[in-house]
N, C-alpha and C positions, 0 to 999 in steps of 0.2 A: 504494500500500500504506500502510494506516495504521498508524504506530509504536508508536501504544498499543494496538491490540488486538493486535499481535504480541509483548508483552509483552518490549521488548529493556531486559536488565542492564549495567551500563556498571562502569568501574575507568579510572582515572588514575593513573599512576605521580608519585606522592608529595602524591596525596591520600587523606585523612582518612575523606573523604564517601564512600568506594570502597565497590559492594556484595562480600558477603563470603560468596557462597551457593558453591558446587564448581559447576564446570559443563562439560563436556567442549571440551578444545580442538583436536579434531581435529587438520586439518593444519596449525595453529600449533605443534604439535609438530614440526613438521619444523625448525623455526625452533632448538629447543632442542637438537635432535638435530646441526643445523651446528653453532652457539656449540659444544657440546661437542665436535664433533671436532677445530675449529680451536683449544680450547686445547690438543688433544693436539697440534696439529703446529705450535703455538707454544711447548709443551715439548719438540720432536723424536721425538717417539713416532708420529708422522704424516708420510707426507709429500703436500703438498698436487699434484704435478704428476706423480709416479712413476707410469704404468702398472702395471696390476694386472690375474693373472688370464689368460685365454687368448684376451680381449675386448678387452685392452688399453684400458679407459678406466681414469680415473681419479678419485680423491677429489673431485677438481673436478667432474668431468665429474658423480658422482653427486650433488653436493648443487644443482649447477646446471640436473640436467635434461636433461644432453647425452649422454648417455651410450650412447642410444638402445637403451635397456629399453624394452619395453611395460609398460604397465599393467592391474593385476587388475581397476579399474574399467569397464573395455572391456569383462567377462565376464558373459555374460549370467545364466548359474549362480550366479555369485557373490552380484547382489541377489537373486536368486531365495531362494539358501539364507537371506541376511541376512532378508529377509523373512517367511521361514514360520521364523526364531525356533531354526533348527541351531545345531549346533555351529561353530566354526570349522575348518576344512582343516587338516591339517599344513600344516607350510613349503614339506616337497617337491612334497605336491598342488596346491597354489597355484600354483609353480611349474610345475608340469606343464600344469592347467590354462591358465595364461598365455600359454604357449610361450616364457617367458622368457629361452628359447636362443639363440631367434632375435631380432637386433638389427632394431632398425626405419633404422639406419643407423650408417653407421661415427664412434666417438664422436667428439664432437666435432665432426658434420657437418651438425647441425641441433637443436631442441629439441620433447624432446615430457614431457611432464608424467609422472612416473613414480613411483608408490607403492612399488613394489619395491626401485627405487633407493634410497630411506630406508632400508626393512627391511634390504638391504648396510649402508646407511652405519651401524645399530644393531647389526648385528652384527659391523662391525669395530672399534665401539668397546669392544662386550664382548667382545671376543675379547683384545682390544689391554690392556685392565687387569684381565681373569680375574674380572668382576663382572656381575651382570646387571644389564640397563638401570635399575631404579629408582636401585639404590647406585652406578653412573657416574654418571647426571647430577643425583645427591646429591651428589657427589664434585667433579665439575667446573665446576657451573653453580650448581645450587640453593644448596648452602653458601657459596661464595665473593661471589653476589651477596643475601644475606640470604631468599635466597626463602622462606615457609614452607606448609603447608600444599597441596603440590602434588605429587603422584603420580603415576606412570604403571599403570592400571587393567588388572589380571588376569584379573579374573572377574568374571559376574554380578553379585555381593555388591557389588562395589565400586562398583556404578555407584544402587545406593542411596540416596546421598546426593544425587545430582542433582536442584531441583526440579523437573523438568517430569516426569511418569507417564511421557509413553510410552516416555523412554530406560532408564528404572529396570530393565528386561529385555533390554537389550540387553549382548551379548555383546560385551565390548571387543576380543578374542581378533581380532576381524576386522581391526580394526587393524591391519594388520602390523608397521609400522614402531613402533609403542605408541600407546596415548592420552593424552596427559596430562591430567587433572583437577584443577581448581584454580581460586581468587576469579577475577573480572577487575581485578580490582586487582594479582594475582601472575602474571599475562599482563602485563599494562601495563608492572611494575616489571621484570619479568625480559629483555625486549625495549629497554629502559629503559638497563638497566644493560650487554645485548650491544655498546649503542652508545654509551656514552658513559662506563661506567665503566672499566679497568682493568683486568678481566678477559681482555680479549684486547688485542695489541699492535694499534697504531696501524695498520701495515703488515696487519695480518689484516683489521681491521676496514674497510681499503679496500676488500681484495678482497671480501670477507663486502658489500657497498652496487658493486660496479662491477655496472652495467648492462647486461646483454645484450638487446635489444628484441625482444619478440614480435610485431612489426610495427604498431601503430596503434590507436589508439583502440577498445574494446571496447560495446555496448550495453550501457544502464546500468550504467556501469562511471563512475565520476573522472577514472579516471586519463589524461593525456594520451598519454602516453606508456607504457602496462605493459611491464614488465621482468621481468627476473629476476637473482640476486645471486647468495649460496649461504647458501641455505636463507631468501631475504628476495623475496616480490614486490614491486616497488619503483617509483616515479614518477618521476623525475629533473627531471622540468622541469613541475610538479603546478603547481595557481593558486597555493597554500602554497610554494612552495618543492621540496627533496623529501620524497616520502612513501616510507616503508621499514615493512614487516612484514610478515604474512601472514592470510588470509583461512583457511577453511576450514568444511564441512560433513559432514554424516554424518546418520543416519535419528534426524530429530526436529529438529535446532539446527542454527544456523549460529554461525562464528563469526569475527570480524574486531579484528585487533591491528594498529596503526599507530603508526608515531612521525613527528612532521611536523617535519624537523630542522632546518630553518632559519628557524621562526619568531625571533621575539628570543629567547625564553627554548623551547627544544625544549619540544614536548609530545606524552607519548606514551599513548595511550587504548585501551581495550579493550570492546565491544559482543558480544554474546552475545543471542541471542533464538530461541526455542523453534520458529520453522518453517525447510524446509527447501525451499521453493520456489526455484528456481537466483536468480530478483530478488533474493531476500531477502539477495546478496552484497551487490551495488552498493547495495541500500538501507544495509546496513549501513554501508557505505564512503563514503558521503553522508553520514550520520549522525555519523559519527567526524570528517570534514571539518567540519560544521557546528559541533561541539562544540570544534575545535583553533580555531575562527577570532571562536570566541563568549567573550570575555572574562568572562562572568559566570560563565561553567562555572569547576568547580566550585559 
């Protein structure tokens, strides 16, 4: 795949040179949506291991993926409707649709990748401070780590600003868990600042990087080792050192946030490019590796 005719936008946390266009960050939103819950159960408003519910996982289980939810990606209705341009589902149809009653296992007993899972973990952050998702992680993330110009998208309108045409119609509503929209330079910083600034305690920020392995080496993938954290896909033992952040896609873009932490000096990068072809991950994730190990970058 060639890099320049797939037009990828890049941001570096605490560079200059960073492009500064909005562009959908899919399920690097998930990434925002952990950091925010863990400052709440690093204020006590959370607790990270309590069972919940009559399913008995917990906070963990949903930001890790263990929780054994199905996912609405699995549904074949679902791209159907995304694709002829609907509306989106209420919550409960989606959930109906999903069967997200029934557990794919008892949590904690295995991992399966889960969109619905976020959607809980965003509604028990708005639940938890009586605010909806933009003004919480206004509140908990974006103000405290300087973020600016980043939002979680409502409607049609809002996806206007994107440059690529063909997302400009799309319905962010599908999103469950939310979209967030925003530079790659306000990915980079914000993923930046989960790990290494202040924001969250020392103790949080282990668990937020401990490794769960989804067993081995993936096609066109980096990583040696894929993992998972909460709310972080992550590399533990990467050619860099580790590699911690999240990937994500959705109809039209891809897009890939990484911090490579144990270079000398951390460096943490963000890539974003207008196709959705499943390569277009690992190319991305090649591309952010090539840029952490190329000193000229910036």
């Amino acid at each position: 795949m060639n890099l320049r005719q797939i037009g990828i936008i890049t941001g570096e946390a605490g560079s200059t040179l960073s492009n500064t266009q909005p562009v959908p960050w899919w399920s690097f939103t998930k990434t925002v949506l952990a950091g925010a819950a863990l400052v709440l159960v690093d204020r006590g408003r959370l607790e990270l291991d309590t069972p919940d519910g009559p399913h008995g996982y917990t906070l963990r289980h949903l930001l890790q993926h263990t929780a054994g939810l199905r996912d609405y990606g699995c549904v074949p209705e679902y791209h159907e409707s995304v694709t002829a341009g609907r509306e989106p589902w209420s919550r409960d149809e989606l959930l109906r649709r999903s069967n997200s009653h029934e557990l794919l296992f008892r949590p904690g007993g295995s991992w399966a990748y889960s969109n619905i899972g976020y959607l809980f973990v965003r509604e028990i952050i708005e639940r938890v401070l009586a605010l909806d998702v933009n003004e919480a992680l206004s509140r908990l993330v974006f103000q405290p780590l300087g973020i600016e110009d980043v939002f979680v998208a409502t409607t049609r309108a809002d996806m206007r600003s994107i440059p690529w045409p063909h997302e400009r119609s799309y319905h962010p509503g599908w999103v469950y868990h939310g979209l967030a929209i925003g530079p790659p330079s306000a990915a980079a910083c914000l993923l930046h600042g989960l790990l290494f600034a202040d924001l969250l305690s020392d103790t949080l920020k282990l668990e937020m990087a401990k490794p769960l392995s989804l067993g081995g080496p993936m096609p066109g993938r980096p990583a040696v080792d894929p993992s998972y954290g909460l709310g972080l896909m992550l590399d533990p033992v990467g050619q860099l050192g580790r590699v911690l952040g999240h990937t994500g896609q959705g109809p039209g873009s891809t897009s890939a946030v990484y911090s490579f932490a144990d270079l000398p000096e951390p460096r943490t990068l963000a890539a974003f490019a207008p196709d959705d072809h499943i390569e277009t991950q690992g190319v991305l994730e090649q591309h952010l590796h090539t840029l952490a190990s190329d000193h000229r970058y910036p």
